[in-house]
KOLSE-712377 format. One record per residue (C-alpha): residue in three letters; x, y, z. Coordinates in steps of 0.2 Angstrom, whole numbers. Last residue first. Layout:
N
<r 'ALA',<X,Y,Z>> ...
***
This chain:
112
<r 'UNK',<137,403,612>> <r 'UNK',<122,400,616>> <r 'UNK',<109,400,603>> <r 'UNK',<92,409,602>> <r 'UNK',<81,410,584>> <r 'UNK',<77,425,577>> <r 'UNK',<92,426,562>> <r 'UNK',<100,440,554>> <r 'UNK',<101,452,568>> <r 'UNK',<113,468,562>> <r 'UNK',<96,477,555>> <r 'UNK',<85,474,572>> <r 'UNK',<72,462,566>> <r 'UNK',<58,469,559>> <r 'UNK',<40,476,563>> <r 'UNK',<49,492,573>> <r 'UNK',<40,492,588>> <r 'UNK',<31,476,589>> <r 'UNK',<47,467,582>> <r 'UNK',<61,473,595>> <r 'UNK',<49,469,609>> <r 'UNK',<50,452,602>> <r 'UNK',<69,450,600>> <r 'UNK',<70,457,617>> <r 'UNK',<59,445,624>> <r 'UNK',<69,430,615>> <r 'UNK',<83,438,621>> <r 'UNK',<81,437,640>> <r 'UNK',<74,421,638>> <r 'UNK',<88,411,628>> <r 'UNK',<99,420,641>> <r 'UNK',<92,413,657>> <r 'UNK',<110,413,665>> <r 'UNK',<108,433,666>> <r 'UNK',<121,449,665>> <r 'UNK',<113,461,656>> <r 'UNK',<122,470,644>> <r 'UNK',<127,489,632>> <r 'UNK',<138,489,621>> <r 'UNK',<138,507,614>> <r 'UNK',<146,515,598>> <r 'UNK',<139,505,584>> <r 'UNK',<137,514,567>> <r 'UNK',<121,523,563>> <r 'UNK',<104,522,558>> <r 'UNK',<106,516,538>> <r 'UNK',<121,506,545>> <r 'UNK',<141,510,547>> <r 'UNK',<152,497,548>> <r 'UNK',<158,488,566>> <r 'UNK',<146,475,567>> <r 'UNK',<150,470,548>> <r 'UNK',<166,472,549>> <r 'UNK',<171,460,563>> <r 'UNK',<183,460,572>> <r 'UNK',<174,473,588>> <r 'UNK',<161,460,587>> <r 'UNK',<174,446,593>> <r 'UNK',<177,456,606>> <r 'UNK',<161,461,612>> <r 'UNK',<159,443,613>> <r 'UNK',<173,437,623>> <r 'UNK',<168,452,636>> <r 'UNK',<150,446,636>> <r 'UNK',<157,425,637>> <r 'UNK',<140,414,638>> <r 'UNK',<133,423,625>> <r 'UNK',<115,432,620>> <r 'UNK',<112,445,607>> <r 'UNK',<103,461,600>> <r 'UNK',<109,470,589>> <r 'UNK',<107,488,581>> <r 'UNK',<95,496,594>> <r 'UNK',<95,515,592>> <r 'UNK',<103,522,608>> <r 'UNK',<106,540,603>> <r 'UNK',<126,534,601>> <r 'UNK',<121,520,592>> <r 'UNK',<118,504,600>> <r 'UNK',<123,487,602>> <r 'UNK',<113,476,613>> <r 'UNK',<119,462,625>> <r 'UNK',<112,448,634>> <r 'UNK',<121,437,647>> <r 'UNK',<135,425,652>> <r 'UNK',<152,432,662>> <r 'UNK',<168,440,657>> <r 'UNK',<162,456,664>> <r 'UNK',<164,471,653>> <r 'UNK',<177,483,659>> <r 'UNK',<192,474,650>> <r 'UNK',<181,477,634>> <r 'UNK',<185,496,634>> <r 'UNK',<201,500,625>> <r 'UNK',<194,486,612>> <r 'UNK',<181,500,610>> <r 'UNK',<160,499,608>> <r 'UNK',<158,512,625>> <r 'UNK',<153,503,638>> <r 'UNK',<137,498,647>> <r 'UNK',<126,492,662>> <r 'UNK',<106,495,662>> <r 'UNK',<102,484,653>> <r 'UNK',<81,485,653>> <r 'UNK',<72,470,657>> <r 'UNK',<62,473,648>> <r 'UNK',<68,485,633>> <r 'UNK',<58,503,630>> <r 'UNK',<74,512,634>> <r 'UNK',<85,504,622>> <r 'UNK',<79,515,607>> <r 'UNK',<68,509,593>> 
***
């Protein structure tokens, strides 16, 4: 499933880079990484987007290769109604594709 069929669609985004985090607001919101064809990856919500991004660019697991491709876009909304936000994309995520998106363990909302 590619980004495009999200509502509300996030329309803002970087390229998934340290060298690129100072360009993403440090401001609560939803967030989904993408490959460069704009598969979804991971979808997630934060009180800190440019926090978050970074804390995804440590970690192995978000950076590594996946059966559809590695994470190259970070790609937000900026919302206060972020359990919301995610819980639709969640949903939309799982009437298209029937699972999960492959870097989301868990469907259940938490700010962070």
């Amino acid at each position: 499933m590619t980004i495009g069929e999200l509502v509300p669609q996030p329309v803002k985004y970087e390229s998934f880079l340290r060298s690129r985090c100072r360009f993403v607001p440090d401001t609560s919101g939803c967030y989904v990484l993408t490959t460069f064809l704009k598969e979804i990856l991971y979808v997630g919500l934060t009180v800190n987007l440019r926090k978050r991004m970074n804390d995804h660019l440590d970690s192995l697991e978000k950076t590594s290769p996946t059966e559809k491709g590695r994470a190259v876009l970070f790609h937000w909304v900026e919302t206060k109604d972020t359990n919301t936000v995610e819980r639709t994309w969640m949903n939309i995520h799982i009437q298209h594709e029937g699972v999960l998106p492959p870097l989301n363990k868990a469907y259940s909302p938490v700010s962070t």
